[in-house]
N, C-alpha and C positions, 0 to 999 in steps of 0.2 A: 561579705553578706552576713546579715544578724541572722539571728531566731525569727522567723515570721510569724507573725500571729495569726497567721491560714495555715501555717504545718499541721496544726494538733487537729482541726478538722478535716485535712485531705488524709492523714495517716487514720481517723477513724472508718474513713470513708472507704480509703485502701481494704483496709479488716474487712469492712463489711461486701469488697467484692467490685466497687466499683471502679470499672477499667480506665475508666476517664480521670477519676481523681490520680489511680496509679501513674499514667502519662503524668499528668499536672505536679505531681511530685517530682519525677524524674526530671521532667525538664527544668524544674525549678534548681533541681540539686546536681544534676548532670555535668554542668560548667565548674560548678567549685570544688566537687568530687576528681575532677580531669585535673585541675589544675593542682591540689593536693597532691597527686599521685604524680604528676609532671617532677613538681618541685620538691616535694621529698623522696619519691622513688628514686631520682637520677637518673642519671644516662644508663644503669644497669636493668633497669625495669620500664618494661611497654606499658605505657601510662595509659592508653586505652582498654590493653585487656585487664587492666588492674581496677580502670574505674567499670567496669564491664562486673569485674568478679565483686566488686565492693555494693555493687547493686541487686545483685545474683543474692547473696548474702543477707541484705538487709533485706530486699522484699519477703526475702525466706523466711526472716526473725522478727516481721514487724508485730506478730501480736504481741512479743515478749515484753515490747517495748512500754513502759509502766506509765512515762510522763510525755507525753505525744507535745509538749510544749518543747522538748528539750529534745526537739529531732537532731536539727541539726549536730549537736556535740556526741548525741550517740550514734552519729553516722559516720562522723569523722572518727570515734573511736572504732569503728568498724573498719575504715579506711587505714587505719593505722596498724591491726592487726591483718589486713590482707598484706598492706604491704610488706610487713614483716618476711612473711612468707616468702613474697616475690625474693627479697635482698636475700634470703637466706639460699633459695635455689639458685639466686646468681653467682653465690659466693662458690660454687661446687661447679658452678661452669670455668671453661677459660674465658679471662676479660678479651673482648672483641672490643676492641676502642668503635667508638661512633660518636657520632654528635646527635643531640636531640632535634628533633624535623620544629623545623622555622620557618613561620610562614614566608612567602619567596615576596621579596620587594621591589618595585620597578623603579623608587628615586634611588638608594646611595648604588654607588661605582660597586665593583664586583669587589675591590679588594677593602671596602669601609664593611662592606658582609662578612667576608671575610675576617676582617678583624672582630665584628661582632659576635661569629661563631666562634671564635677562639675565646672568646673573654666570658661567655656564657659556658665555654667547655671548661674555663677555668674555677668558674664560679661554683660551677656543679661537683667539681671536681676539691674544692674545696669545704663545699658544703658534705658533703662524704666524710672527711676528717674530723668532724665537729659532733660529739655525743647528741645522739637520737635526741633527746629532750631540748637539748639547747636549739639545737637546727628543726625541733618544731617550731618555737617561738618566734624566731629566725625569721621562716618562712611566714609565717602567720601575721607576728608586726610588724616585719620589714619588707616585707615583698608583694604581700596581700594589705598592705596598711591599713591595721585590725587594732585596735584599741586594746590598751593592756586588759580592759574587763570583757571584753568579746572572747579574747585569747583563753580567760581565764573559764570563760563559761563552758568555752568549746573543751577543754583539755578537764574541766571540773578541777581546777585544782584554784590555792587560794590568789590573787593579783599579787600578793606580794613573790611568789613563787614567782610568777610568770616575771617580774620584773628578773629576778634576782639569775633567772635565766638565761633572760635577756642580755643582761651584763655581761655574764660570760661567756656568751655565745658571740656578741659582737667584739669582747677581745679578741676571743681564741679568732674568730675570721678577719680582724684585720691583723694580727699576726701570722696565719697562713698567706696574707695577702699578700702583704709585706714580704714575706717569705718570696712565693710565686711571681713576685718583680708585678703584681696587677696593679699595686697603686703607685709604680712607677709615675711622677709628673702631677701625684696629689697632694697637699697636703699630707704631712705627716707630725708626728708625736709620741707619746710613750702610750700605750695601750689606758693605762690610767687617766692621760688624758682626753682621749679620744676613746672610751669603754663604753660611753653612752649615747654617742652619735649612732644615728642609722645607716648602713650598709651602704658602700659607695655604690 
């Protein structure tokens, strides 16, 4: 999801008190705030009360907000420093392994799910290992399939960054992959050559 050119009018709307615009915000932003927090929080943080706290936060801060055009990026920056939080309180807990809740399917066999939850617990679980900046991009162009200048709006930094992070974020995870036996049965190659493909 881009910048909408209705944001900068609902977030004025919000200021001035209107509970309706406030909903119409929310809903708009609800699902990619969820999924932000899904896909970079991990399996260690409840991506519901995180996108819960990320809203709590931002309704709280919206007059601050100086360019109502550039909601969305400064809500994902808000997103980014909740989450922070959450990882850092999990890191002081004991790790309780779990897998993240998957919607329940009635076509494949129990054990194609199965495999599915494992290869999603792997993914997360390497996405964990890969420096915070790189595993935004990560997520953002490769999983959210976000245009390098979308990425770069949302993060504010310049497209060439977002590329240059890109690179090394999709080395370091197909050498974790590689590692973790996940692309077992895929194509393979030297990270160099394969640094600029997208995420299997």
């Amino acid at each position: 999801m881009t910048e909408n050119q209705n944001d900068p009018g609902l977030v004025m709307a919000v200021c001035a008190g209107d509970t309706r615009a406030r909903d119409r915000l929310i809903d708009r932003w609800l699902p990619e705030v969820l999924r932000w927090c899904i896909r970079l929080g991990g399996p260690r943080v409840d991506a519901e009360d995180a996108a819960h706290d990320v809203f709590v936060v931002a309704l709280g801060r919206l007059d601050s907000l100086r360019e109502p055009d550039r909601f969305g990026s400064w809500l994902f920056g808000i997103t980014r420093r909740v989450l922070a939080r959450y990882r850092r309180q999990a890191w002081v807990r004991r790790w309780v392994p779990g897998f993240l809740p998957v919607a329940i399917e009635t076509g494949p066999s129990p054990a194609t799910r199965v495999e599915r939850s494992e290869t999603s617990r792997i993914v997360h679980e390497i996405l964990e290992r890969i420096p915070p900046r790189q595993r935004e991009v990560l997520v953002l162009c490769d999983l959210e399939d976000r245009s390098d200048a979308e990425v770069a709006v949302l993060l504010d930094v310049p497209a060439g960054t977002v590329k240059s992070r890109l690179r090394l974020g999709r080395r370091r995870f197909r050498l974790l992959a590689e590692e973790m036996s996940l692309l077992d049965g895929m194509p393979t190659g030297t990270p160099e050559e394969r640094g600029d493909e997208a995420l299997p």
